[in-house]
N, C-alpha and C positions, 0 to 999 in steps of 0.2 A: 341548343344545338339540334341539327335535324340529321337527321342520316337517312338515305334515300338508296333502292339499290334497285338493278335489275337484272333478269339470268334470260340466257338465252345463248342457244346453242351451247353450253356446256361454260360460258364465260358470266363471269360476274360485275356488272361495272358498280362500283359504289360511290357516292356522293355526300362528302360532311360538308357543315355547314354551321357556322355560328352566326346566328338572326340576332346577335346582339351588337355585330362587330364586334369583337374583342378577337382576343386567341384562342384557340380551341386545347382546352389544357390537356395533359397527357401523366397518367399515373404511373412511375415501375417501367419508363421507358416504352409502356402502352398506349396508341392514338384511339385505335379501337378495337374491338374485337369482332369476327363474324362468324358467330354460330352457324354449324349446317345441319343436314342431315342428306344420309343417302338415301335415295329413293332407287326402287326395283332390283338388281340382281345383288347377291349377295357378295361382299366383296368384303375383303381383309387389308386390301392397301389402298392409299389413295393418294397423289399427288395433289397437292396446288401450287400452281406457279403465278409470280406478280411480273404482269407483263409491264406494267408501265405504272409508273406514279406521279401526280403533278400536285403540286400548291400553290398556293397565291396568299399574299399580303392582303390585307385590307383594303387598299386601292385599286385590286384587282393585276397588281404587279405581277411578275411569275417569281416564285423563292426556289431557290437548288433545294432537292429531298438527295437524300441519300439513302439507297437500298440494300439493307445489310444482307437479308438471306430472299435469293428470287423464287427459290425451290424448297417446299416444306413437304415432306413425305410424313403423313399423317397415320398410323396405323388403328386399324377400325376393329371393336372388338363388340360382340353381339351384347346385349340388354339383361337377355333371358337368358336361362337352357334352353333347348331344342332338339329334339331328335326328327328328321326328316324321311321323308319316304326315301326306302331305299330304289336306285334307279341303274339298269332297268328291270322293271317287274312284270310282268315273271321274266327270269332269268336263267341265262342257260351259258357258259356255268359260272360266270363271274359275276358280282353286281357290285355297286357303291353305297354306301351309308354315311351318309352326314349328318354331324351333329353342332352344333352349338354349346359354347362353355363360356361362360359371361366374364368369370374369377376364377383364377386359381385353382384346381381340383380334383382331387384323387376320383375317376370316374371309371367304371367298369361298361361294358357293351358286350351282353352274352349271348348268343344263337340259341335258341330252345327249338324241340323237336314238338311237333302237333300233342304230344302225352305229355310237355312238359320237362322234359328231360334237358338238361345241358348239353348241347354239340361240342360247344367250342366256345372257350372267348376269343375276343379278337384285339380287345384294348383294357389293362390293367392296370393301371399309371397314374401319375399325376402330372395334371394337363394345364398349359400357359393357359389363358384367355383367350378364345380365338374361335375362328373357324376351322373344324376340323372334317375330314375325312377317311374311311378305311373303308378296302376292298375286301370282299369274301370271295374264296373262291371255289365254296362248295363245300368243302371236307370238314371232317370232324377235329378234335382235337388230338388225333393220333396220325393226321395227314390224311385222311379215305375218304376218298367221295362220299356222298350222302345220296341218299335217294331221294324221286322225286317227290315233291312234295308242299305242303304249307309249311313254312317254319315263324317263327317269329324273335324276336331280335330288340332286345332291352337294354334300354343306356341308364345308367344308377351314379349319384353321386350322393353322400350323406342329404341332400337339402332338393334331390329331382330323380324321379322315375318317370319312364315313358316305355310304353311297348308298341310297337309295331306287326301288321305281319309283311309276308312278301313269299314268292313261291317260286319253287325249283321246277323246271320241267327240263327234261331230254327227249 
């Protein structure tokens, strides 16, 4: 069997083929399967839609295909951990922090002050797999602004640490 495929503009065309004549068997209701992967921004969902499907007999006949599902909504979960620059830096007074969470996981993300000190947590929980995001917006763990300043900003889960910095300015 050959499977042949090509991408372009965001479309996939694919091509099977059995170079022996016969029929192309099919396992579990499966013809075949097509591995991807996403390239460039970071994304948590993805569509694929099956615009068109054709077969042929041996003689090059056309056979009816029947298309059960045209829209598969895929959900994409990251590999690793990850803790990402927070954005934007320097910040005045809100910024974003993302992280990445591959499995399952009780994971903490705490604000430290330039001496080390705890400001704030901001995430204390246990987190689906996924891409995630929290806002800071400045203040301590008693609601009060904080001064300007370096701070830095640690994501922990039993099995990933990561520290960052990122800076306050008014």
């Amino acid at each position: 069997m050959v499977m042949s495929h090509r991408a372009e503009d965001g479309t996939v065309s694919v091509v099977v083929i059995n170079t022996s004549g016969g029929t192309i068997e099919r396992s579990e209701n499966v013809l075949i399967r097509l591995p991807y992967t996403f390239k460039g921004d970071r994304r948590d969902k993805a569509v694929v839609e099956l615009k068109e499907l054709k077969a042929a007999g041996m003689a090059g006949e056309s056979l009816p295909v029947t298309i059960r599902e045209k829209r598969i909504d895929i959900m994409v979960v990251p590999s690793v951990f990850a803790l990402h620059q927070n954005y934007p830096n320097p910040f005045n007074p809100v910024t974003e922090i993302q992280f990445d969470v591959p499995v399952e996981s009780k994971v903490k993300l705490t604000i430290y002050n330039l001496m080390g000190q705890e400001v704030t947590t901001l995430s204390h929980s246990t987190l689906e797999a996924g891409f995630h995001s929290v806002r800071w917006d400045g203040t301590n763990g008693l609601g009060e602004q904080v001064g300007t300043g370096l701070y830095f900003y640690r994501l922990s889960s039993p099995s990933f640490t990561s520290t960052k910095k990122m800076i306050l300015v008014k």
